[in-house]
N, C-alpha and C positions, 0 to 999 in steps of 0.2 A: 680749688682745694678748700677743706673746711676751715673757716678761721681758726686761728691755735685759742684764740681766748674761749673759744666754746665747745672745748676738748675738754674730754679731763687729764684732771690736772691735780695729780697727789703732791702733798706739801710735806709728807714725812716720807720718809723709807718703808715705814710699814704700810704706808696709805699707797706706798707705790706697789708692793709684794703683791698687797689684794689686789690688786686691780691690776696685775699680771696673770694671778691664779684665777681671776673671774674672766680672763677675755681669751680669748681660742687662738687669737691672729693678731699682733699688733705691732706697732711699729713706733718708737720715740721721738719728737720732735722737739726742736731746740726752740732756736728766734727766727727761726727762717732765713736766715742768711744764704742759705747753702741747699735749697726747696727739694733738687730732681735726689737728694739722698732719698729723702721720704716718700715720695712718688712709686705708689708702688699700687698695685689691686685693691680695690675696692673693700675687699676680706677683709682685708686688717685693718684693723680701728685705730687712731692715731693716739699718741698719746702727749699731752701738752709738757714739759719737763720746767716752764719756768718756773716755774712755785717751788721745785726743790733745789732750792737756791741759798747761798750763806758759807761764807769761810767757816770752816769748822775746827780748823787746827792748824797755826801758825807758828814754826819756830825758826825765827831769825840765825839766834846762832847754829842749830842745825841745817839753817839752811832748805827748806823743807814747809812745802805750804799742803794742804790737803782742804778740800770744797765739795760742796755739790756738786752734782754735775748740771743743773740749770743753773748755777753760777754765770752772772755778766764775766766777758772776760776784763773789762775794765775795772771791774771790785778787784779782781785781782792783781793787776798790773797797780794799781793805785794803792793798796795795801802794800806790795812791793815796794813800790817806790819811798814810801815814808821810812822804810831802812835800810836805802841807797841800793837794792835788791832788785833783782829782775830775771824773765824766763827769756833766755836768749836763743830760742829760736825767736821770735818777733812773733807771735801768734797775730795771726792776719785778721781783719774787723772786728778791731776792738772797739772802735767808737760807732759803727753798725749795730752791734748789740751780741755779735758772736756769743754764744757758752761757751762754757768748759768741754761741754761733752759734748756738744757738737764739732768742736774742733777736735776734736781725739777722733770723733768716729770720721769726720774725712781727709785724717790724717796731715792736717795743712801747717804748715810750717813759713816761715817768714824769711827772710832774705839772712837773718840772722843766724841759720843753721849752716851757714859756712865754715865758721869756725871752730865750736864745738858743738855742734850737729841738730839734729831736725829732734820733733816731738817724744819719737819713740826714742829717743837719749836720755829723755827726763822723765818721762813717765814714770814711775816706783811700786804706785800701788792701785790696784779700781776695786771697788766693793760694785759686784755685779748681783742683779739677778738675772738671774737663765731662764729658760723654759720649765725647769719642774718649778718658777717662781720659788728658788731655793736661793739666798741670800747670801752669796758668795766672797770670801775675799782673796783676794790676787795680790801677791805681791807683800809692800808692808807699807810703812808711812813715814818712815826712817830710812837713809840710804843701809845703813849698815847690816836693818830686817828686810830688806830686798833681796833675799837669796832666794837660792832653789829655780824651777824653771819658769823662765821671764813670760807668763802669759799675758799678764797687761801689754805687752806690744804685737798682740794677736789682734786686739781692738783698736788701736791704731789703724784708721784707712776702712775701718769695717765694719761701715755704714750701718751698723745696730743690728747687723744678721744673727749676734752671736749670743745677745740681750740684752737688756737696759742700764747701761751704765749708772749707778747712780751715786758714788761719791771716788773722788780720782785726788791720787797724790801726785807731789812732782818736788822733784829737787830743786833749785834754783841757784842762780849766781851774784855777787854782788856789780852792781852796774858800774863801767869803767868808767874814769872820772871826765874825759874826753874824746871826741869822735871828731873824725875830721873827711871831707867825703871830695874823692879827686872826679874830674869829667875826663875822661880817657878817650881819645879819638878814634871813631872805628868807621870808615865810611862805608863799609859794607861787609857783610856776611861772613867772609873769610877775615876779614880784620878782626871782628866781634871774637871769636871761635880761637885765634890767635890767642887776643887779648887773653881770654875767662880762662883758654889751658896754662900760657905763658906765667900769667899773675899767682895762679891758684899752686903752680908748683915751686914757685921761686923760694926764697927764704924768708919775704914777708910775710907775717901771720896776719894777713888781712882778716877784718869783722865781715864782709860783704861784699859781693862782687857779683852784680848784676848787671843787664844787658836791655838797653829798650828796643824792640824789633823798626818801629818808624823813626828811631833818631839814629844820626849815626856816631852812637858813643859808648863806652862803658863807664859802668860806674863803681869806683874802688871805694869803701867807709874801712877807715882807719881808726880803731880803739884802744883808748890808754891812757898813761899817763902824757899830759899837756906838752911836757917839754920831749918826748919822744915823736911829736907825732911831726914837728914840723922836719925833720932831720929825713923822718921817713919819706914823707912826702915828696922833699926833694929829691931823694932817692929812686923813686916811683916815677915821676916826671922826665927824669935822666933817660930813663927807657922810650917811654911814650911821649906822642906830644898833649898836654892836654893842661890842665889848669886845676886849682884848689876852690871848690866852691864856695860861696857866699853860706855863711849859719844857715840864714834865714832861707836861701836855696835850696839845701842839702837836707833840711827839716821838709820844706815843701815835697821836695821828690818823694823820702822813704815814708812820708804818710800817706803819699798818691801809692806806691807801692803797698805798704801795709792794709790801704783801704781800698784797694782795685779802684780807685777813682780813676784809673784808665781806661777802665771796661767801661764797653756800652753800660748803660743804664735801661734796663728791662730786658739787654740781651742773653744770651748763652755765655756760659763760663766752663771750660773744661780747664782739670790738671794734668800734665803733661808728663812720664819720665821721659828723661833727654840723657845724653851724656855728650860733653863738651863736640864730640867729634859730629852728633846730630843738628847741631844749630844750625849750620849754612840750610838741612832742608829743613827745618824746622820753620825758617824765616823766609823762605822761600812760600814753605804751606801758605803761610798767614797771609802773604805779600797779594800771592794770586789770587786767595779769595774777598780780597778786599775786607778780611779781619784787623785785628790787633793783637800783638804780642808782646809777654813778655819774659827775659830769659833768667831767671835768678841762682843760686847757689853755684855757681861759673858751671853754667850750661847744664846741671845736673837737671832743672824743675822747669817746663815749659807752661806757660797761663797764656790758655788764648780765648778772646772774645769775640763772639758773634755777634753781628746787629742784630734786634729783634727779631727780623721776618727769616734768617736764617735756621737752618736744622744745626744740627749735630751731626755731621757725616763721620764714618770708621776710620779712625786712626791708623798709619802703619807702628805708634809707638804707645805702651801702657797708659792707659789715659781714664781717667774719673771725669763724668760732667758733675758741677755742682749746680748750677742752674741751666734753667731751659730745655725744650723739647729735644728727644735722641734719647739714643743707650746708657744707661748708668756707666757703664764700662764701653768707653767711644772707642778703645784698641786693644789692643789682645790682655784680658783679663789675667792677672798675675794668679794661677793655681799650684796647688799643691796638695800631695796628701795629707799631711798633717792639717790642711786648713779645713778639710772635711772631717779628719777624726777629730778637731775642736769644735767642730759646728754639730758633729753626733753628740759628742760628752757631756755640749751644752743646750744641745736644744733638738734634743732626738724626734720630737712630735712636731717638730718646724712651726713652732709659735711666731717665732719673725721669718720673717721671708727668706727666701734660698740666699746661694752667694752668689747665682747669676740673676736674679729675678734686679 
């Protein structure tokens, strides 16, 4: 692949329009975290997106950030945090070098959309350009100018078919004052699948509840106020057998989680949908091919990695690869009519690639 530093690479909005309206076939490129999105025919000319980069509009008491979309997601998350603020799904490689808009376009979300919910929960507004390089806006920038019909969650998951994102809103939360993260014993597959349905419908409004395919445990993060959380916990414990992790544990694991530092390194990465009732075969898949797994959002999101020399084989469940050789779409491609009368209204002369290419 071409290196991204010798792309181009527009540093304005405007500089981005022309250089839509001059190229026939193109396709966006973030930091590369997430490569097989961009992988596409040779036609299309890649286009570099770091340069249009920079928080553009932050308002705390609204609640409410708006950015480029070559935005680090760490500018973000770190702007956040200076006013106790944060985006709770957990947007995944932050300290990789993730975008903004790479993360919208493969829909990825973090162990944190448990509770109140994955990326397209927050999303509000995208200033798109389309195919007639027509400089669109979607949505608003404010929760309360987000009415009418919610197109920015059409981009969500849609890998740049639809055109160039180029600046994206999002609501936000203020971050809880405390987390507290239990190890829940699962020794195998049916225990796992127990756990993530049992936990997720009980009365605790657990922050996370995820599942490691080669250890035999789940993992509960509890959010809140300090002096709720130990009452909970003990509560939690009463059911399962299991234990209250160490800080310094319970931070190591959900930055392994957040930064796939589970996953091979130069191997294959697909996303998986799952629902609780799929994880016994889910963890079965991984087991036999001598993969890795992992189960997050109690059993709703499957991550599995391949060693290098492996392919991508088809899925029996909707699956995205983000890196590595195989299918953009490794299991039955999620369709619909309306997804093709968005991709006519937006890009009728197919300037970005199809939705199956």
């Amino acid at each position: 692949m071409t290196p991204a530093t010798s792309l181009p690479a527009p540093a304005t909005i405007d500089e981005l329009i022309a250089l839509v309206r001059g190229t026939p076939r193109l396709i966006a490129v973030g930091a590369g975290t997430k490569p097989r999105l961009s992988q596409v025919a040779d036609a299309y000319a890649r286009v570099a997106m770091t340069r249009l980069s920079g928080i553009t509009e932050y308002e705390p008491s609204e609640f409410t950030i708006t950015a480029l979309a070559g935005t680090p997601l760490r500018e973000i998350v770190a702007a956040l945090a200076e006013r106790g603020q944060y985006l709770p799904f957990d947007p995944l490689l932050v300290k990789a070098g993730a975008t903004l808009g790479g993360t919208v376009a493969a829909g990825l979300s973090g162990p944190g959309r448990l509770r109140y919910g994955a990326l397209r929960d927050f999303i509000i507004g995208v200033r798109l350009v389309d195919g007639e390089a027509r400089l669109l806006r979607l949505g608003g920038k404010v929760v309360k100018n987000a009415a009418g019909f919610d197109l920015p969650k059409f981009l969500v998951g849609s890998a740049g078919r639809f055109g160039v994102m180029a600046e994206l809103s999002f609501k936000v939360f203020p971050r809880p004052a405390a987390t507290r993260t239990l190890r829940l014993e699962a020794p195998d597959a049916a225990a796992k699948a127990e756990i993530l349905m049992a936990a997720s419908a009980a009365r605790w409004e657990l922050d996370a509840l995820d599942a490691a395919v080669g250890e035999g445990a789940v993992f509960a993060r509890l959010a809140g106020p300090e002096t709720a959380l130990e009452p909970l916990a003990r509560d939690i414990l009463q059911r399962w057998r299991g234990a209250v992790m160490t800080p310094g544990d319970a931070s190591y694991l959900w930055q392994s989680v957040t930064e796939l530092s589970w996953a091979h390194t130069g191997g294959a990465l697909v996303k998986v949908a799952l629902t609780p009732a799929a994880v016994p075969a889910f963890v079965a898949f991984v087991q036999t091919r001598g993969a890795r797994g992992w189960v997050s959002a109690a059993g709703n999101l499957g991550l599995l990695s391949l060693p290098p020399a492996a392919a991508v084989e088809t899925l029996e469940w909707p699956a995205l690869t983000l890196r590595g050789a195989g299918p953009l779409w490794a299991g039955p491609a999620p369709r619909f009519e309306i997804m093709r009368a968005v991709k006519t209204a937006l890009d009728a002369a197919g300037r970005f690639p199809g939705l199956d290419d």
